[in-house]
C-alpha positions in Angstrom: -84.3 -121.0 -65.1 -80.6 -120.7 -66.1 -81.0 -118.8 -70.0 -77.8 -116.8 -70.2 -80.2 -114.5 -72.5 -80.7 -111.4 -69.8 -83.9 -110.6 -71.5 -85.1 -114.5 -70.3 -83.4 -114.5 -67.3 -85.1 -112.1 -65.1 -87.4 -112.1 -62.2 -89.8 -108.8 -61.4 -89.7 -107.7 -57.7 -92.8 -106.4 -56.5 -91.6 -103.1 -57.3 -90.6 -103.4 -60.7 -86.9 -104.1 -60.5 -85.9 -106.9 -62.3 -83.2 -109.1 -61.3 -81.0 -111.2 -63.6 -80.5 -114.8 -62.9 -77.3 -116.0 -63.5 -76.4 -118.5 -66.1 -75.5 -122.6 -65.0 -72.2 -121.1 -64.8 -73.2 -118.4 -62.5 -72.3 -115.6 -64.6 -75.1 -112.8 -65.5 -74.3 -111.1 -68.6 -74.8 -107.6 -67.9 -76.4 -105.1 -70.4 -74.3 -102.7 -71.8 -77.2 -100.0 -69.8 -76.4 -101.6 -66.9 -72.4 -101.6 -67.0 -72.7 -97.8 -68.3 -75.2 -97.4 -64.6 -72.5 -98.6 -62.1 -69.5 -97.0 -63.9 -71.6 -93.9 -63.3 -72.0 -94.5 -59.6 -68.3 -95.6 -58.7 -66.8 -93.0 -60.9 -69.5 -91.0 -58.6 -68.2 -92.0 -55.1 -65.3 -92.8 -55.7 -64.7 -89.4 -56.1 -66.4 -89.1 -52.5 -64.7 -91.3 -50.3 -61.5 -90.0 -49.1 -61.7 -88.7 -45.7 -65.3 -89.4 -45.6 -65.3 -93.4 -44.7 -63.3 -95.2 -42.6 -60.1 -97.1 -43.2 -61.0 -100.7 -42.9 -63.8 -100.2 -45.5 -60.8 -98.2 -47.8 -59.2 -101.7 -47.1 -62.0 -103.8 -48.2 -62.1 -101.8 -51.4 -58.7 -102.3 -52.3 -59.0 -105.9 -51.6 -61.7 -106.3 -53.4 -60.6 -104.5 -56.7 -63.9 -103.6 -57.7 -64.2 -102.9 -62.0 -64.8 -99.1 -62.7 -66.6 -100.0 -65.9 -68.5 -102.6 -65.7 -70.9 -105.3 -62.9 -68.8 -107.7 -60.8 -69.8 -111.0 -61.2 -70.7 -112.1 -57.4 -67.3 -115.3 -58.2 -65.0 -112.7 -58.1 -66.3 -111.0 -54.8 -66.9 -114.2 -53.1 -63.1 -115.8 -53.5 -61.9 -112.6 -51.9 -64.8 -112.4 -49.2 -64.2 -116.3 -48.7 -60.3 -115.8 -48.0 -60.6 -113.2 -45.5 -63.5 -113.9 -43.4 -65.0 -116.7 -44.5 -68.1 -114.7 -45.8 -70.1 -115.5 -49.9 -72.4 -113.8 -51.6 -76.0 -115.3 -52.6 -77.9 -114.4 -55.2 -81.6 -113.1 -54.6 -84.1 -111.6 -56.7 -85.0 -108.7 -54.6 -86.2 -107.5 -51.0 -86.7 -110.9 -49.5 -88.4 -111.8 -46.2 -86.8 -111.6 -42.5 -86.6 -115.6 -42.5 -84.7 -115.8 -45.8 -82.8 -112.6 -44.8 -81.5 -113.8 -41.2 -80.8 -117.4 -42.5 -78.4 -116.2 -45.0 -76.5 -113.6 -42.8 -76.5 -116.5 -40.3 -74.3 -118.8 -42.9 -72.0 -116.2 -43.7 -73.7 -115.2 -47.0 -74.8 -111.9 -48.1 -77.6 -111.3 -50.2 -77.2 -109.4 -53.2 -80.4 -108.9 -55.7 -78.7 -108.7 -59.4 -80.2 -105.7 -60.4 -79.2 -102.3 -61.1 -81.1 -98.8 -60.7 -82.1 -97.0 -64.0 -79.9 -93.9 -65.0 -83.3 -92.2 -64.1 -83.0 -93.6 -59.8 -79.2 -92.5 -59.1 -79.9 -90.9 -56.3 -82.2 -93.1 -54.7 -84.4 -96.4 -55.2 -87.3 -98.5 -53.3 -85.1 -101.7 -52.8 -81.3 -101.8 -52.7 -79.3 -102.7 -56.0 -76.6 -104.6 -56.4 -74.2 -101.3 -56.3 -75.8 -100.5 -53.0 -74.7 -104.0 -51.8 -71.4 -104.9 -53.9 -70.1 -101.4 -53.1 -71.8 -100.2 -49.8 -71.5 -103.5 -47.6 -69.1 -106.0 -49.1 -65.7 -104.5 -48.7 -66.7 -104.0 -44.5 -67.4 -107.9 -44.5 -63.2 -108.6 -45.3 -63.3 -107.0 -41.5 -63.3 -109.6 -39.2 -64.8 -107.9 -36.0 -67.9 -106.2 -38.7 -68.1 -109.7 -40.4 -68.3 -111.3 -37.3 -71.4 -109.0 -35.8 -73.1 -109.5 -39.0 -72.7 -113.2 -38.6 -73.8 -113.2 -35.3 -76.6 -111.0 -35.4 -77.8 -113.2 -38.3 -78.2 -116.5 -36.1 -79.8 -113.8 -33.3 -82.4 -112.9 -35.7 -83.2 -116.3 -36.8 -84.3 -117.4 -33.6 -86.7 -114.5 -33.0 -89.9 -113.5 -32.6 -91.7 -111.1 -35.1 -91.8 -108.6 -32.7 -88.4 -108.9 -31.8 -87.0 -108.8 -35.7 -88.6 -105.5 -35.5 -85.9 -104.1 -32.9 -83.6 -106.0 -34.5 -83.6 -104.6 -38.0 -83.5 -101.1 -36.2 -80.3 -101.8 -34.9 -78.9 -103.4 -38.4 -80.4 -99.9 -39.2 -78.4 -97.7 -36.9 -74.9 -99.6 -37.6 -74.6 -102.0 -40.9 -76.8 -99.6 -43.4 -76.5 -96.0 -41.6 -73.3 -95.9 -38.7 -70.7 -93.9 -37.8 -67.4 -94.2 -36.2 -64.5 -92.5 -34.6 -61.3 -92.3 -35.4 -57.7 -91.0 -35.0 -58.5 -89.0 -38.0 -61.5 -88.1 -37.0 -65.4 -89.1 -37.7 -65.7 -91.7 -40.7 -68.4 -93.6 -42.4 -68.7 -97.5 -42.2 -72.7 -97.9 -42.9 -73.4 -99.2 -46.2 -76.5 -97.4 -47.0 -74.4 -93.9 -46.5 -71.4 -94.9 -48.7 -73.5 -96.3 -51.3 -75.8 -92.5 -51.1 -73.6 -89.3 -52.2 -76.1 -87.0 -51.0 -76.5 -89.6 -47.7 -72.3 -89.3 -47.6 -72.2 -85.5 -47.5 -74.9 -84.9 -45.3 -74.2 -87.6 -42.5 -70.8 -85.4 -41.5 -72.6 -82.3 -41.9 -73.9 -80.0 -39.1 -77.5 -81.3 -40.3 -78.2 -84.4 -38.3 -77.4 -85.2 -34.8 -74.9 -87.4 -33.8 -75.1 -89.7 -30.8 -72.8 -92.1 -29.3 -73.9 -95.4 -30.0 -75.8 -97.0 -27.6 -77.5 -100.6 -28.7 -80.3 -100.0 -26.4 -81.1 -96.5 -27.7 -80.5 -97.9 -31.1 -83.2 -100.3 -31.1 -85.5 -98.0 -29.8 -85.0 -95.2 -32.5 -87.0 -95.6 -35.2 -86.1 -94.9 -39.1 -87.6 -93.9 -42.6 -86.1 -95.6 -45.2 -87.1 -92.8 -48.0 -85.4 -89.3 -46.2 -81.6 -88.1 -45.3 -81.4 -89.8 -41.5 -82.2 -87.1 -38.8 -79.6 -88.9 -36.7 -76.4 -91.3 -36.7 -75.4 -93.1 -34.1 -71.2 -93.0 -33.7 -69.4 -96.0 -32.5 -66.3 -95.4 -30.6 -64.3 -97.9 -32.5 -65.7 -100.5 -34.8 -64.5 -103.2 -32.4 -67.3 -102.4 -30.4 -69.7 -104.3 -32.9 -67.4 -107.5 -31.9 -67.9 -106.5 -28.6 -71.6 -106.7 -28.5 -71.5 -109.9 -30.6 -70.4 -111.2 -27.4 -73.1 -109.5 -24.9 -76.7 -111.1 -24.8 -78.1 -108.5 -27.9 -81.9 -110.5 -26.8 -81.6 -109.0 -23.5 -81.0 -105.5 -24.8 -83.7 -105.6 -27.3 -86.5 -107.0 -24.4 -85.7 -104.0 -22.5 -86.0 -101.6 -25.6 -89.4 -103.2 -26.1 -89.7 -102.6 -22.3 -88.9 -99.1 -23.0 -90.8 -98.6 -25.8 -89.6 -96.7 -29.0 -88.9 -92.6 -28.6 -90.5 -90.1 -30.7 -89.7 -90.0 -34.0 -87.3 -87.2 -35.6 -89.4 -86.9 -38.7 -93.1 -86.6 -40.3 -94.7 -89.5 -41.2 -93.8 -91.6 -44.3 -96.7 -90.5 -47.5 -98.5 -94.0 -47.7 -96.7 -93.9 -51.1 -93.6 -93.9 -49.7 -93.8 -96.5 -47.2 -91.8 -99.8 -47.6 
């Protein structure tokens, strides 16, 4: 379907969200409620970033010259994510299964579902938005060394086993959506699911949660809730290091984690509500 009305053009997620489905030209026209939504989250954290995230996301941002006041159509992020890594966009509904997930981060595209959260979910939704994924993750991908670990752990998860996708989406966990890093000028955020979050930005470089140097084997052993603050961040030493383990056999390191086994979670369990 490929109705440029936005009222004909939408698919329901299983949660309710509704994604918009771009016209045959690929644009999505945008509802005035919805441009009013994300000038109210980047007016939000924009205020929030300086000396919270790290420099090559700051970078990223400016390259991509993101609208205060209205939706990016996913053209104009692609042309810049195309020129300096070699990364595009793709258009999905919603939440979309491990298959679909690891074969597009595998080709160098990054899914985005074209919907936005209600004035009434600022704070926080069941299933990432396009804010969450436009803002959060796309200005790390003009990085070549984050760009390339999110390539590569794409083709990784591709080729393995439901068990293994587990681990694997633990570590994605631990680094793409919820890392930290070091810096000369001191501790910084790169994870996407932080710098999308302004309570997740403030409390991350609190005194709340721990912070552990980032191992990948204690990484994929550490399991997560997707609906709380994180308990604990793991810190990378410099974000080369995700280019570095692009290179090392990741398999190896999750079969010993599964060896291992997980370690004990740092928070009560999920309400069956809640879970994902």
């Amino acid at each position: 379907m490929t109705s440029s009305n936005p009222h004909l053009s939408d698919v329901a997620s299983k949660t309710g969200y509704r994604a918009r489905l771009p016209d045959e030209n690929g644009y999505i026209d945008w509802p005035e409620q919805d441009n009013a939504t994300w000038q109210t989250l980047m007016q939000r954290q924009l205020g929030m970033l300086e000396g919270r995230v790290c420099q090559e996301y700051l970078d990223g941002l400016e390259r991509l010259a993101l609208p205060e006041d209205r939706i990016p159509q996913l053209a104009d992020i692609d042309r810049v994510l195309q020129a300096a890594t070699g990364w595009q966009t793709a258009q999905v509904p919603a939440l979309i299964p491990f298959d679909t997930f690891f074969k597009l981060l595998a080709n160098r595209r990054f899914p985005v579902a074209t919907f936005i959260r209600t004035p009434e979910e600022l704070d926080y939704l069941k299933e990432p938005d396009i804010f969450h994924e436009i803002f959060g993750h796309c200005p790390m991908l003009t990085n070549p060394a984050f760009a390339e670990f999110t390539a590569t752990y794409g083709r990784l998860g591709l080729a393995a086993e439901p068990k293994e996708r587990v681990y694997l989406a633990r570590l994605y966990w631990m680094t793409v959506e919820f890392g930290l890093v070091d810096t000369p000028a001191g501790r910084r955020i790169y994870g996407g699911g932080i710098i999308s979050s302004p309570k997740e930005t403030l409390h991350a470089l609190s005194d709340t949660p721990e912070h552990l140097p980032f191992d990948p084997i204690e990484a994929l052993r550490t399991p997560y809730r997707i609906d709380i603050l994180q308990p604990l961040y793991y810190v990378l030493d410099d974000l080369t290091t995700l280019h570095d383990l692009s290179q090392q056999d990741i398999m190896a390191m999750v079969h010993r984690a599964m060896e291992l086994g997980l370690h004990e979670p740092r928070f009560e369990p999920a309400p069956k509500a809640a879970k994902a």
